[in-house]
C-alpha positions in Angstrom: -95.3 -199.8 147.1 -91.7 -199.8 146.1 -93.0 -201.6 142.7 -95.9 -199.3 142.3 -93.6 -196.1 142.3 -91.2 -197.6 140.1 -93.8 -198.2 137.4 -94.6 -194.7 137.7 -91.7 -192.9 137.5 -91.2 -195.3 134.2 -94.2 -194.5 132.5 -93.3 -190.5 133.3 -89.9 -191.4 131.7 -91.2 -192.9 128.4 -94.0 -190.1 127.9 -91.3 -187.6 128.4 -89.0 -189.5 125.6 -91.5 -190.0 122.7 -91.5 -186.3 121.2 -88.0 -186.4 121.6 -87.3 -189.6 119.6 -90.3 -188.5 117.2 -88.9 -185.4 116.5 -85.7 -186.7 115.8 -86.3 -189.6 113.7 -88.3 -186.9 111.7 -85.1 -184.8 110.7 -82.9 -187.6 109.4 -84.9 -187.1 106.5 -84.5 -183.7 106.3 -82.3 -182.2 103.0 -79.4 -180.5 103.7 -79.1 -182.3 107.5 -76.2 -184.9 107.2 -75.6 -185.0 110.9 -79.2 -185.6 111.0 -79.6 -182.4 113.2 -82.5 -179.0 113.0 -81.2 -176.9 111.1 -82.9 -173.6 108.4 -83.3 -173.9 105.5 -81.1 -172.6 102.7 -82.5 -169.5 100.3 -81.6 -167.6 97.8 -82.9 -163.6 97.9 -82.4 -161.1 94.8 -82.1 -157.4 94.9 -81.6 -154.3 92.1 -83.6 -152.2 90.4 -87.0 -152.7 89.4 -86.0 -150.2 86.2 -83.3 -150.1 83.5 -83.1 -147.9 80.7 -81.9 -149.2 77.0 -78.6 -148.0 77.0 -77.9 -148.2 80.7 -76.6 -150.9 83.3 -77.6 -152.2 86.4 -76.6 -154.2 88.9 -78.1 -157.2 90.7 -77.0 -159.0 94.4 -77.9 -162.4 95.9 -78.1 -162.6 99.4 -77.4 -167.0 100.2 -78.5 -168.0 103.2 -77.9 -170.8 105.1 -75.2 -171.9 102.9 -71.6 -172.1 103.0 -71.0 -171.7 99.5 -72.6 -168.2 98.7 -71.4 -168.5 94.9 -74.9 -168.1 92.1 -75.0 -168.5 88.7 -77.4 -166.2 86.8 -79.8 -166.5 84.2 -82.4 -163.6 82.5 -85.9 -165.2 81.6 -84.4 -168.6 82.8 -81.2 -167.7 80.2 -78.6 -168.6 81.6 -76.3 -165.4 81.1 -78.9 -164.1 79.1 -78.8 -163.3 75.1 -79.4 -159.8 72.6 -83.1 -161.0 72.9 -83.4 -160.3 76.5 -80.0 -158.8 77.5 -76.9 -160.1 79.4 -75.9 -160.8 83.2 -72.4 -161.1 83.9 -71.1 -163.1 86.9 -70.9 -160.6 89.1 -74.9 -159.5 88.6 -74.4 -156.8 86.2 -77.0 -156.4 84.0 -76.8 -155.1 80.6 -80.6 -154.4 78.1 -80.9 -155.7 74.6 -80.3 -152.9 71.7 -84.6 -152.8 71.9 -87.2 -153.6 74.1 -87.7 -156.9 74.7 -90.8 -158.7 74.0 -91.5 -160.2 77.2 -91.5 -157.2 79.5 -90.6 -157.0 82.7 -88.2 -159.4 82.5 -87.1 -161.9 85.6 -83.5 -162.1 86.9 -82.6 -165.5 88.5 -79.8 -166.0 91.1 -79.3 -169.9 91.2 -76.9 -171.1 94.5 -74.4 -173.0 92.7 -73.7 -175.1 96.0 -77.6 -175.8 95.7 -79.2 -176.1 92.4 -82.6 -176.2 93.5 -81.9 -173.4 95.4 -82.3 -169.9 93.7 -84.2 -166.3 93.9 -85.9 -163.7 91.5 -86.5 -159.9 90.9 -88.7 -158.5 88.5 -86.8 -155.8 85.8 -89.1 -153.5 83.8 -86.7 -151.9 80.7 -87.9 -149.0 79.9 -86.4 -146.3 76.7 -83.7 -144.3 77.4 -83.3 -140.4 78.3 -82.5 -139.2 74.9 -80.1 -136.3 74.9 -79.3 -133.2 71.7 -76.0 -131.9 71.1 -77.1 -130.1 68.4 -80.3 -129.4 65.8 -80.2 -127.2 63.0 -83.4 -126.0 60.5 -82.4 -125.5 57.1 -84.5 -123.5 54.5 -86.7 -125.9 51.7 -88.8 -123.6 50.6 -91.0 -120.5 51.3 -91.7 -120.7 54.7 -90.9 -125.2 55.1 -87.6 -126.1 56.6 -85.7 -129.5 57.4 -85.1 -130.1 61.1 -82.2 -132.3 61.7 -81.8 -133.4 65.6 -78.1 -134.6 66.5 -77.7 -136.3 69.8 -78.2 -140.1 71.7 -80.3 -142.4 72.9 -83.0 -141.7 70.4 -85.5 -144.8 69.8 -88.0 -145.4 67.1 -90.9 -143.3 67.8 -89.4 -140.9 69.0 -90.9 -136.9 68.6 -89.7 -133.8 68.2 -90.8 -131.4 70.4 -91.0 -127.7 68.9 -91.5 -125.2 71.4 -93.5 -127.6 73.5 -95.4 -128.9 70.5 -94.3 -132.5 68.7 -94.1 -132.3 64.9 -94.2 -135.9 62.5 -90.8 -136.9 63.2 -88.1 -139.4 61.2 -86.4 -141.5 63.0 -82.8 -141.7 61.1 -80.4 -143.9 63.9 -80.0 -143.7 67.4 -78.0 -140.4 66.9 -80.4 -138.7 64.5 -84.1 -137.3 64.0 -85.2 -135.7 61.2 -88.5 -133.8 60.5 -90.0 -130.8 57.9 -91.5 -127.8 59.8 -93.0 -124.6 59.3 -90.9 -121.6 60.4 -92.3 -118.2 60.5 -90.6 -115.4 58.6 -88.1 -113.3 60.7 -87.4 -116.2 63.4 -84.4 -115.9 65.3 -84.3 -119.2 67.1 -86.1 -122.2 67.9 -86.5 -124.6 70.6 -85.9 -128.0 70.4 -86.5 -131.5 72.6 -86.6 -134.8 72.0 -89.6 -137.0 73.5 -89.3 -140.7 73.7 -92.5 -143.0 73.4 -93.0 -145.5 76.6 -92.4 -147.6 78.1 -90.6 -145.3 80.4 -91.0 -142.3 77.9 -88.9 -139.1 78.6 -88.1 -135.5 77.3 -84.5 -134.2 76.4 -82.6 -131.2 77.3 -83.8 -128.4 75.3 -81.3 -127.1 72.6 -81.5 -124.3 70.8 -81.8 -125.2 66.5 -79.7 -123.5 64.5 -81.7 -121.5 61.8 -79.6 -122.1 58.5 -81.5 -120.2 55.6 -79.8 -122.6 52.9 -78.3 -126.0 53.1 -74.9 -126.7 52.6 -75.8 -127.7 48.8 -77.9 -124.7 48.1 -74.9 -122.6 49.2 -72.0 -124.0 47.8 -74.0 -123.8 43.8 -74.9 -120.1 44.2 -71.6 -119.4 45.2 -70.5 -121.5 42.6 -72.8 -119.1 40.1 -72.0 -116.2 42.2 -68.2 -116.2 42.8 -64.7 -117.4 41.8 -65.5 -120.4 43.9 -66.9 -121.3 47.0 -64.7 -121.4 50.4 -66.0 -123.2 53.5 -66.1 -120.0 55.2 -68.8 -118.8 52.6 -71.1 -121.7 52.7 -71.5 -121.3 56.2 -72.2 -117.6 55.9 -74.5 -118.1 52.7 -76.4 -120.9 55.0 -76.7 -119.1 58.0 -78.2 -115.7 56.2 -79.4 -117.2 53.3 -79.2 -116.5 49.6 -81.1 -113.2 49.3 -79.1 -112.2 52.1 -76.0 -112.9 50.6 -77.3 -111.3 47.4 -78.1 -108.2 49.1 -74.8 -108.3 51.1 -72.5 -108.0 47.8 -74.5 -105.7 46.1 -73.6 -103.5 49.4 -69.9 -104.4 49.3 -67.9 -102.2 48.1 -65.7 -102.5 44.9 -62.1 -103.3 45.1 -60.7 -101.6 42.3 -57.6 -102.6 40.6 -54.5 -100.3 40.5 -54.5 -97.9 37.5 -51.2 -98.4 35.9 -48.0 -97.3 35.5 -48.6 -94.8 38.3 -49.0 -95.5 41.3 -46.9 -98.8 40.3 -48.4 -101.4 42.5 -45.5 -103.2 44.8 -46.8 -106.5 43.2 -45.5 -105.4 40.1 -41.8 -104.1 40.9 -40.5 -106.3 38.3 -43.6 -106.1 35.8 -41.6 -104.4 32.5 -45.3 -104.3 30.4 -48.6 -103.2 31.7 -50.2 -106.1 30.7 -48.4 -108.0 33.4 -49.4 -106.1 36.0 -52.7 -105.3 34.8 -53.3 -109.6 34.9 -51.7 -110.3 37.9 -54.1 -107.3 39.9 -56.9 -108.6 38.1 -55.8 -112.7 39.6 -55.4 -110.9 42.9 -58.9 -109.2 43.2 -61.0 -112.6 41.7 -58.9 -114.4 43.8 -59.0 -112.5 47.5 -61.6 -109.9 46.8 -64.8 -109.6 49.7 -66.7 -108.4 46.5 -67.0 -111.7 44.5 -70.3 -111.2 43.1 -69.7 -107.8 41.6 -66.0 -109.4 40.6 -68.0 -112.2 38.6 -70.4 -110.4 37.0 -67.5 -107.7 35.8 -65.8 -110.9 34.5 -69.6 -111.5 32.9 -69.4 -108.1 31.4 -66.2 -108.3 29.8 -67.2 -111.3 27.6 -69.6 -109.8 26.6 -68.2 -106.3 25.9 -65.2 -107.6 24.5 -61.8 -105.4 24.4 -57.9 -107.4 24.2 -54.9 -106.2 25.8 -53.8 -107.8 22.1 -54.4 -104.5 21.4 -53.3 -100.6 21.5 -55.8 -100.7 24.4 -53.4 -103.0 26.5 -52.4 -99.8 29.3 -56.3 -99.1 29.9 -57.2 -102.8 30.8 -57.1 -101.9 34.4 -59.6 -99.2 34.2 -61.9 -100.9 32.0 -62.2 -103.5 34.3 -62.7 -100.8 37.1 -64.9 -99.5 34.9 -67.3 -102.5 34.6 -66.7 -103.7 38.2 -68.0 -100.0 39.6 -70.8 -100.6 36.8 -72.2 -103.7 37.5 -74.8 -103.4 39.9 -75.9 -99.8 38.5 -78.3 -100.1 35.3 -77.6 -101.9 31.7 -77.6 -98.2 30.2 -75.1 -96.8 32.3 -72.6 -99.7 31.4 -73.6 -99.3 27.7 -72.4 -95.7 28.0 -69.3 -95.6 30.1 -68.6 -98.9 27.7 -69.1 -96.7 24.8 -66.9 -93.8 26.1 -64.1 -95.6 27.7 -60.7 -95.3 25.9 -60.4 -99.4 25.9 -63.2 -99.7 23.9 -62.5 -96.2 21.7 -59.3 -98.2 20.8 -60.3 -101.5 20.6 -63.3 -100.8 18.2 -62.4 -97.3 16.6 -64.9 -95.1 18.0 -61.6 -93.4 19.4 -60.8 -90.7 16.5 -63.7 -91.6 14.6 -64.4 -88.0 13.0 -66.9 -87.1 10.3 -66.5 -88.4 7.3 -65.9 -86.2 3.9 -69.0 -86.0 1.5 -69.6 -89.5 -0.3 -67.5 -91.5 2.3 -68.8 -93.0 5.8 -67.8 -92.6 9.3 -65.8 -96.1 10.9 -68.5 -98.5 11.5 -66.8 -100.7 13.5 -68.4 -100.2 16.8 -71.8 -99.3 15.7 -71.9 -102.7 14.3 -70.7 -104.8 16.9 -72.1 -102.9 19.6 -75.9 -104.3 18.2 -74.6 -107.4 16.7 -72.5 -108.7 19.9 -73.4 -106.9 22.9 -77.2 -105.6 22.9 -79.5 -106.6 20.4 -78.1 -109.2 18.1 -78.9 -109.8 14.2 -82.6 -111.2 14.4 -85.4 -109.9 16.1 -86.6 -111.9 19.5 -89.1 -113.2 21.7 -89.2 -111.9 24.8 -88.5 -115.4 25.9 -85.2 -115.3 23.6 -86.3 -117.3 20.7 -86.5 -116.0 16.9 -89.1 -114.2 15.5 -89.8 -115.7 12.0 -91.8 -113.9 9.0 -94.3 -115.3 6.9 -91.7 -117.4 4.9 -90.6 -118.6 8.3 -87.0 -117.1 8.2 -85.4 -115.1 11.1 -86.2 -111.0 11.0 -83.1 -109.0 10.6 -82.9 -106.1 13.4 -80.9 -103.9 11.8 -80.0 -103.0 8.3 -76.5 -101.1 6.9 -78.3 -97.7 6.6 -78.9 -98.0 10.3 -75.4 -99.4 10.7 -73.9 -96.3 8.9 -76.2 -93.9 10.7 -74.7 -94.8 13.9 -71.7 -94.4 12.9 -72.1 -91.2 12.2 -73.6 -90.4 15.9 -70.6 -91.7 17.2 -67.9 -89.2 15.6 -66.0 -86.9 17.5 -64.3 -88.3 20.1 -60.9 -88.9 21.0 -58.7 -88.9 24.6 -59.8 -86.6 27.2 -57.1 -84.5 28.5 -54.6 -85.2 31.4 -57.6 -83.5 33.6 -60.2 -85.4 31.9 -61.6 -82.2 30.0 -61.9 -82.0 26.2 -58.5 -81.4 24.4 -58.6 -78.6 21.6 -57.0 -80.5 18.8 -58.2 -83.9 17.0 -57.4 -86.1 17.5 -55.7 -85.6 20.7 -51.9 -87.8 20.5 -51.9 -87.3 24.3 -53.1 -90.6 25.4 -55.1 -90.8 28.5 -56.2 -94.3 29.0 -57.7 -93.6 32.7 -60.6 -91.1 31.7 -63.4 -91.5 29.6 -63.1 -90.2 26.0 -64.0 -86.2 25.3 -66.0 -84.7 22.5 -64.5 -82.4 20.0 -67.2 -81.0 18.4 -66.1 -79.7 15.2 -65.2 -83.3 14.1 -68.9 -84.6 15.1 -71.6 -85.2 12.3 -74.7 -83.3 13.2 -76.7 -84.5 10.5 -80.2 -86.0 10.8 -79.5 -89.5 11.5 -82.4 -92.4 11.2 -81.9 -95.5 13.9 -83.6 -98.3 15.2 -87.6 -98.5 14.2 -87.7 -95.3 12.6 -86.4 -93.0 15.3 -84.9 -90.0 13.7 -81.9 -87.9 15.8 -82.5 -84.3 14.4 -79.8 -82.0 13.2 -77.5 -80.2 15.3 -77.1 -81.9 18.0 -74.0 -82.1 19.7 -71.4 -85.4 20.0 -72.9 -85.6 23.4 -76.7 -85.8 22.8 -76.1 -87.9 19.9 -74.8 -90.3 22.0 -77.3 -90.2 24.2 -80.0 -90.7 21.7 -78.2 -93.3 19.7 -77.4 -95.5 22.9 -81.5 -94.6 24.5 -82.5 -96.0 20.9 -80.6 -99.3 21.4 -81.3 -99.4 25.0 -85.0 -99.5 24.1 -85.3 -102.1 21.8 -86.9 -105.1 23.3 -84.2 -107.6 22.3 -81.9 -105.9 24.7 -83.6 -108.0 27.2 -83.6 -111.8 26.4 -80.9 -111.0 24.6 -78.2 -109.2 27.1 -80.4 -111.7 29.8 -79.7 -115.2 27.7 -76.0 -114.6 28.2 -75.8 -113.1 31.7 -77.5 -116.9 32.7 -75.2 -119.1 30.2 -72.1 -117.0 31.7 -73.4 -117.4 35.4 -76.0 -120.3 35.2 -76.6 -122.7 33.0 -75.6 -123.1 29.0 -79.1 -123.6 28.0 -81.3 -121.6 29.6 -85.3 -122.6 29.1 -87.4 -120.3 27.2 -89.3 -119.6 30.2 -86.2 -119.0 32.5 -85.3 -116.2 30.2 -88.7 -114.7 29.6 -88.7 -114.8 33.4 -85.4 -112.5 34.0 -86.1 -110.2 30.4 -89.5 -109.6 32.5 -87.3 -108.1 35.1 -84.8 -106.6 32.7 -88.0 -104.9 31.2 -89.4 -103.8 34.3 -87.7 -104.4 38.0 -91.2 -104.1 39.6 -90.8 -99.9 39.8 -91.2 -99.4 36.5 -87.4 -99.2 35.6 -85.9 -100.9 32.8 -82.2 -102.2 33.3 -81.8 -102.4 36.7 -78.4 -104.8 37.0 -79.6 -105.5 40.6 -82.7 -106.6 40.4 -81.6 -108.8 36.9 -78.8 -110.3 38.9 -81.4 -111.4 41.5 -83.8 -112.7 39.3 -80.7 -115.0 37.3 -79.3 -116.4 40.4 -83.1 -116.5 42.5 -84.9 -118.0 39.5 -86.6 -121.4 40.6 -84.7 -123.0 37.5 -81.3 -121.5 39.0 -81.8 -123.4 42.5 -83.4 -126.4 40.9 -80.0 -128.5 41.4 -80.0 -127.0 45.3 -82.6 -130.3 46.1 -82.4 -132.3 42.6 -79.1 -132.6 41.1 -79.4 -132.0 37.5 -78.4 -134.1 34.3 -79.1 -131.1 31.9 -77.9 -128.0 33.6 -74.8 -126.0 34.1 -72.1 -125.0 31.8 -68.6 -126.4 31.4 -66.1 -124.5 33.4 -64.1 -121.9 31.8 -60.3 -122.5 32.1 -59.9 -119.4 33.8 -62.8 -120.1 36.9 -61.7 -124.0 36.7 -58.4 -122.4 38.4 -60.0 -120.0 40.7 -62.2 -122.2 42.2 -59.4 -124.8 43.2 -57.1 -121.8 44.6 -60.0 -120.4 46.6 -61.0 -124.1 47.5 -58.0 -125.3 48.7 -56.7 -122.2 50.1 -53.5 -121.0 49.2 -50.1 -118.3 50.3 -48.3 -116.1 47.4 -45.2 -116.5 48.1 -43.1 -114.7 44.9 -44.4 -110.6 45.7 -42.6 -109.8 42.5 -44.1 -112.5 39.9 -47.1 -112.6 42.1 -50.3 -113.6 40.3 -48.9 -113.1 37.0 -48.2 -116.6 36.5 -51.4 -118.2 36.7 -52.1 -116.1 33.5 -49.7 -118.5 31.9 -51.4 -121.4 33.2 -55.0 -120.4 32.0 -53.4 -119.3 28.6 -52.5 -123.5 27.7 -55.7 -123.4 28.1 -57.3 -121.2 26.0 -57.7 -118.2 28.1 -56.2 -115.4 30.1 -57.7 -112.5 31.1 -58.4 -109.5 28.5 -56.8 -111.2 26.4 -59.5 -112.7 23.9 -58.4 -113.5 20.5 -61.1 -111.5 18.5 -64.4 -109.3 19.6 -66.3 -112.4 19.2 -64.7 -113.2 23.0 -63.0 -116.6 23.7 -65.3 -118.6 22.6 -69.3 -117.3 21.0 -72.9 -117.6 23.0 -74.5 -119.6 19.9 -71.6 -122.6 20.3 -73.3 -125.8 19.9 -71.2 -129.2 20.7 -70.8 -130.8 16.9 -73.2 -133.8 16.2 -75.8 -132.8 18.8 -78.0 -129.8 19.4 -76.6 -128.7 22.3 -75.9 -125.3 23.5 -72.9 -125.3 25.0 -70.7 -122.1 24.8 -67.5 -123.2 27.0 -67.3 -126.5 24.9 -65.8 -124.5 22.1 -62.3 -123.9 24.1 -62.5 -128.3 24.7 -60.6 -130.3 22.8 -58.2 -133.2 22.7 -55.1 -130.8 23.6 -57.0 -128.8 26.2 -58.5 -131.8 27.8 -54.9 -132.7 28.2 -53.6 -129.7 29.0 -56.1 -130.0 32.2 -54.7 -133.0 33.4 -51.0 -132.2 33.1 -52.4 -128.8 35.4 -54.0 -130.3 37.8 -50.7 -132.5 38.3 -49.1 -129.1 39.0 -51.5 -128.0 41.0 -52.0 -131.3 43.5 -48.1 -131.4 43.6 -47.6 -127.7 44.4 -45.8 -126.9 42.0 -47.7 -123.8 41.2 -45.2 -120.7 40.3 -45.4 -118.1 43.1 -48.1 -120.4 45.5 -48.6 -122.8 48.1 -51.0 -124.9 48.0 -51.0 -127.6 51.7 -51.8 -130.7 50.6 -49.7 -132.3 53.3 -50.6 -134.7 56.1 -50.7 -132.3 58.8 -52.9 -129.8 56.8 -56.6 -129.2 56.8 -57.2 -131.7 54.4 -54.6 -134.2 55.5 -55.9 -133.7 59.0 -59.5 -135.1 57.7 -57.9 -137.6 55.7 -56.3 -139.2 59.2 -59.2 -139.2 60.6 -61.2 -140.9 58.1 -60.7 -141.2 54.3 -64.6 -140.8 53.3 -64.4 -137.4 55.5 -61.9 -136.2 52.9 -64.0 -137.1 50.0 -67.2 -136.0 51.1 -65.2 -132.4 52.4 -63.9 -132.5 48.6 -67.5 -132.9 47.7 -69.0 -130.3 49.4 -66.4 -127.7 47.9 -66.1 -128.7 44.2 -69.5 -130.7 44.1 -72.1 -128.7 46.2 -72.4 -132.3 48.0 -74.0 -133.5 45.2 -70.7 -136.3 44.2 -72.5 -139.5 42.6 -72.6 -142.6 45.1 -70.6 -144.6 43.0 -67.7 -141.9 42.3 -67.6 -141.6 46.0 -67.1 -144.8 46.5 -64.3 -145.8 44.2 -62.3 -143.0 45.5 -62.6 -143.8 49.2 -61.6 -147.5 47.8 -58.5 -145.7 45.6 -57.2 -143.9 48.4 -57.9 -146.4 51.4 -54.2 -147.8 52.1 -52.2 -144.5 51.1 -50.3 -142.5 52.7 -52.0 -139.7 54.3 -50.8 -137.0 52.1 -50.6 -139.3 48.7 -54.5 -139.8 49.7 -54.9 -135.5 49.9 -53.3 -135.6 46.4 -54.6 -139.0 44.6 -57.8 -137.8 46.1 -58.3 -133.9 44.8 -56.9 -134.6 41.7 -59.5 -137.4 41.1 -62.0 -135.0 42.0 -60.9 -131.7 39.9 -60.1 -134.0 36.7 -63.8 -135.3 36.8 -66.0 -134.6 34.4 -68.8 -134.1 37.4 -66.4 -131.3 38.2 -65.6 -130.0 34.7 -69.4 -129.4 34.1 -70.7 -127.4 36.8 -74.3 -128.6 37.7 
């Protein structure tokens, strides 16, 4: 019995024992079990986003388990660390996408257990585009009713659209900071607005942002108030682009005049030490092209008095300021006002010897002076025209004469009479009157007139009896009439303001106008003046700069557009502008102070050894050329008598310079180049002035840039 139990309680022993020594000789092989006892296994678990957007981060964490070294190691698409294919991981799980989407899309993110190699865990990452964001868009007048839309902001990818009030448009995508694109704006709109779509994967809209409507670009604007003005200023070109040219048109021709001081009395405080009107009358006149709000009336009275020439060289010195008045008050009225308060002003009487002109005895002839050169130089010229401006030829093929003597001598004789006005402007009761009165148009005395018959232009016969005063009225109505007044008068309005050589078709264009404003008026300055500076081959160089156009500046607006450029503070009250005068007289010219009628240099002056037109060429020579240099020295070194010009480092254009040489040239190029400076003339001056001190770069830079030829010639 005893035995019997015993083998029992065995065999219950042994049955209990086997799972136990199964079990256990089963873990000893176990990885990860060096004691050879249970224990989990380890793991490795991911977690982050499932989403990051291109220009973004994000951050990854791996969870170890079951391991007492929790350190990983991480890899992107089995990268370790990743690459700019697929995008980096830094150690600490931060996650940063490629410059583009990558190919293989979503990507995986690997945590590998650096205690256990074998060990490691995933996430899936989908990059998706980013959230693109404006900071500013602005639409700038092409043409008609087609503008450029330029989009400022970030994160923009390729394939992005522009959204225009909810509606994309064909975009361009420029850089991640940039979208371009051409849209139609309706007439009369205020404002538009803008977004930014981006495509998918993960495609999203912008803020909205309002465009800024700019009815001219920065280009367009600058060259019209090149044309238009004494120079453009910053302030202008913004104002020109954000109401646009016909805008600006309109605006000056409501402006009102400023008028120069009539001198000696009352004696302007600028010239307190002025001891001859002729230096107070040209330092007003560099005051008013200089400051004046008016700069389009300004310009075209400077037009005028090239063409109707008087010379403070002259007996008419004292009445140079009310001439100018005179033509500034004129300019935007008609051509045959100007021709008449021209014809009766005391500047001209003198200049040209209508003043005291009386009849002549029997046998003899009245003074022809002015009837002459008021057809030769300032109306209708010697041949008969085109309407486009080109000769008429006879039969033979020669030029027509438009006038012969007998009509030369017959207007001379409808110009007798007239001589100063009184001190109250009335008509004196001697002749001629030895009372000078240079501020009031000439007066009539009646018994010194011829009123004879007189036969003009085409046949046109004044009758006897008339008085001084209808004579004149029919004689200049005669003139006024004749249809070379047009392309003639028109042809030098656009080489003064536009362009040296005008087309045929650009002057048929504007003698059209001159001929007829649309209303059935002939003359109308206003509507000519539109039609010069409006005229399709006027803006040409606003999208296309031009090899062939423009005109050489004059010395006198190659100074005025670098004071009014630059900016500038008169700092001598008593010399004041006067001295400019004899800065633009080394050069050929000063104000109302031409050498002959025939102005400072003639509208038929062709460059020798070519065939071109090119009026302002006749001042350039080897001196002059010179001369220019040694001024712009002056100038970039302030060294200008009376002025200041800040060219230092901590002015406006030293402050662009420090912050990046190419933003000083291109800010240069916008003001004396309409934006229009040649790639590679950019880019040797950047080169020139890189290294320089910031105010040696302000100075190396503009005088590179006013000493130019690109400048000289004003496209």
């Amino acid at each position: 019995m005893y035995d019997s139990r015993l083998s029992q309680v065995r065999i219950a022993l042994v049955s209990l024992l086997v799972p136990v020594i199964f079990a256990s000789g089963c873990s000893s092989h176990t990885t990860g079990n060096p004691n050879g006892t249970n224990s989990p296994q380890p793991s490795v678990a991911v977690a982050g986003a499932t989403q990051v957007r291109l220009g973004s981060t994000t951050t990854f964490t791996a969870a170890v388990a079951n391991l007492t070294n929790t350190a990983v190691t991480w890899q992107v698409d089995t990268v370790a660390g990743g690459n700019s294919t697929v995008g980096t991981i830094t150690s600490a799980g931060v996650y940063t996408p490629p410059a583009a989407i990558p190919a293989t899309n979503p990507l995986t993110i690997t945590a590998v257990s650096v205690a256990s190699p074998s060990t490691s865990g995933s996430a899936q990452l989908n990059v998706v585009n980013p959230i693109p964001v404006i900071t500013s868009a602005t639409a700038t007048l092409a043409s008609g009713t087609s503008y450029s839309l330029d989009v400022l902001g970030s994160s923009f990818v390729d394939g992005a659209q522009i959204q225009v009030s909810g509606a994309g448009v064909t975009t361009t995508f420029v850089s991640a900071t940039e979208l371009q694109a051409t849209i139609s704006v309706p007439a009369g709109t205020s404002s538009l607005s803008v977004a930014v779509l981006n495509p998918n994967p993960g495609g999203a809209s912008s803020n909205t942002a309002a465009a800024t409507i700019n009815l001219a670009s920065a280009t367009a604007a600058a060259r019209l108030l090149d044309q238009a003005t004494f120079g453009p200023t910053f302030a202008d070109i913004q104002n020109v682009q954000t109401i646009g040219i016909d805008a600006y048109i309109t605006n000056q021709f409501n402006t009102p005049d400023t008028p120069l001081p009539n001198f000696p009395s009352p004696l302007p405080a600028v010239c307190l030490t002025a001891n001859t009107p002729t230096v107070c009358e040209e330092s007003e006149w560099w005051q008013v092209a200089l400051t004046g709000n008016d700069q389009l009336r300004q310009r075209v009275a400077f037009t005028l008095s090239e063409l109707f020439v008087i010379s403070s060289d002259t007996d008419s010195a004292t009445t140079i300021t009310y001439y100018h008045n005179m033509l500034a008050n004129d300019a935007f009225t008609n051509f045959s006002t100007i021709m008449n308060d021209v014809s009766l002003s005391p500047g001209m009487g003198a200049y040209l010897n209508m003043l005291n002109s009386a009849k002549a005895p029997a046998g003899q002839i009245a003074n022809e002076n002015y009837p002459r050169e008021l057809m030769q130089l300032f109306t209708i010229g010697l041949n008969e025209l085109n309407p486009d401006g080109t000769l008429q030829l006879d039969g033979s093929g020669n030029p027509i004469p438009t006038y012969a003597e007998a009509q030369v001598q017959a207007f001379a004789r409808a110009y007798t009479g007239w001589t100063y006005a009184t001190s109250t402007g009335g008509s004196p009761t001697s002749f001629p009157n030895k009372t000078p009165n240079y501020f009031a148009p000439m007066a009539a005395v009646e018994s010194e007139h011829d009123a004879t018959a007189k036969i003009l232009l085409n046949g046109t016969v004044l009758p006897p009896g008339q008085t001084a005063e209808e004579d004149l009225a029919g004689a200049l109505s005669n003139i006024f009439n004749h249809p070379n007044v047009g392309p003639f008068v028109c042809t030098q309005l656009i080489q003064h303001l536009v362009k040296s050589n005008p087309s045929p078709a650009y002057v048929s264009r504007v003698a059209a106008v001159f001929a007829n404003n649309g209303s059935g008026v002939r003359g109308d300055m206003q509507a000519v003046i539109r039609a010069i500076l409006e005229d399709t081959e006027a803006r040409a160089g606003d999208t296309n700069p031009l090899d062939d156009g423009g005109h050489l500046r004059e010395p006198i607006l190659w100074i005025t557009n670098f004071l009014r450029a630059i900016g500038f503070t008169n700092t001598d009250p008593n010399s004041s502008y006067y001295s400019l005068s004899n800065y633009s007289n080394n050069l050929n010219e000063r104000p109302y102070r031409s050498g002959s009628v025939f102005n400072f240099f003639p509208p038929s002056y062709v460059i020798p050894q070519t065939t071109l037109n090119a009026p302002e060429f006749d001042l350039e020579n080897t001196a002059s050329a010179i001369l220019r240099l040694s001024l712009a020295n002056t100038m970039v070194f302030n060294k200008i008598t009376g002025f200041n010009v800040d060219l230092s480092a901590t002015g406006t254009l030293g402050q662009i310079a420090a912050a990046s040489p190419a933003n000083l040239v291109d800010m240069l190029g916008l003001m004396f180049m309409h934006g229009q400076m040649p790639t590679d003339m950019r880019t040797e001056i950047i080169n020139t002035i890189s290294g320089l001190g910031t105010a040696e770069q302000v100075r190396v830079a503009v005088f590179l840039v006013i000493t130019s030829s690109q400048y000289k010639v004003m496209h």
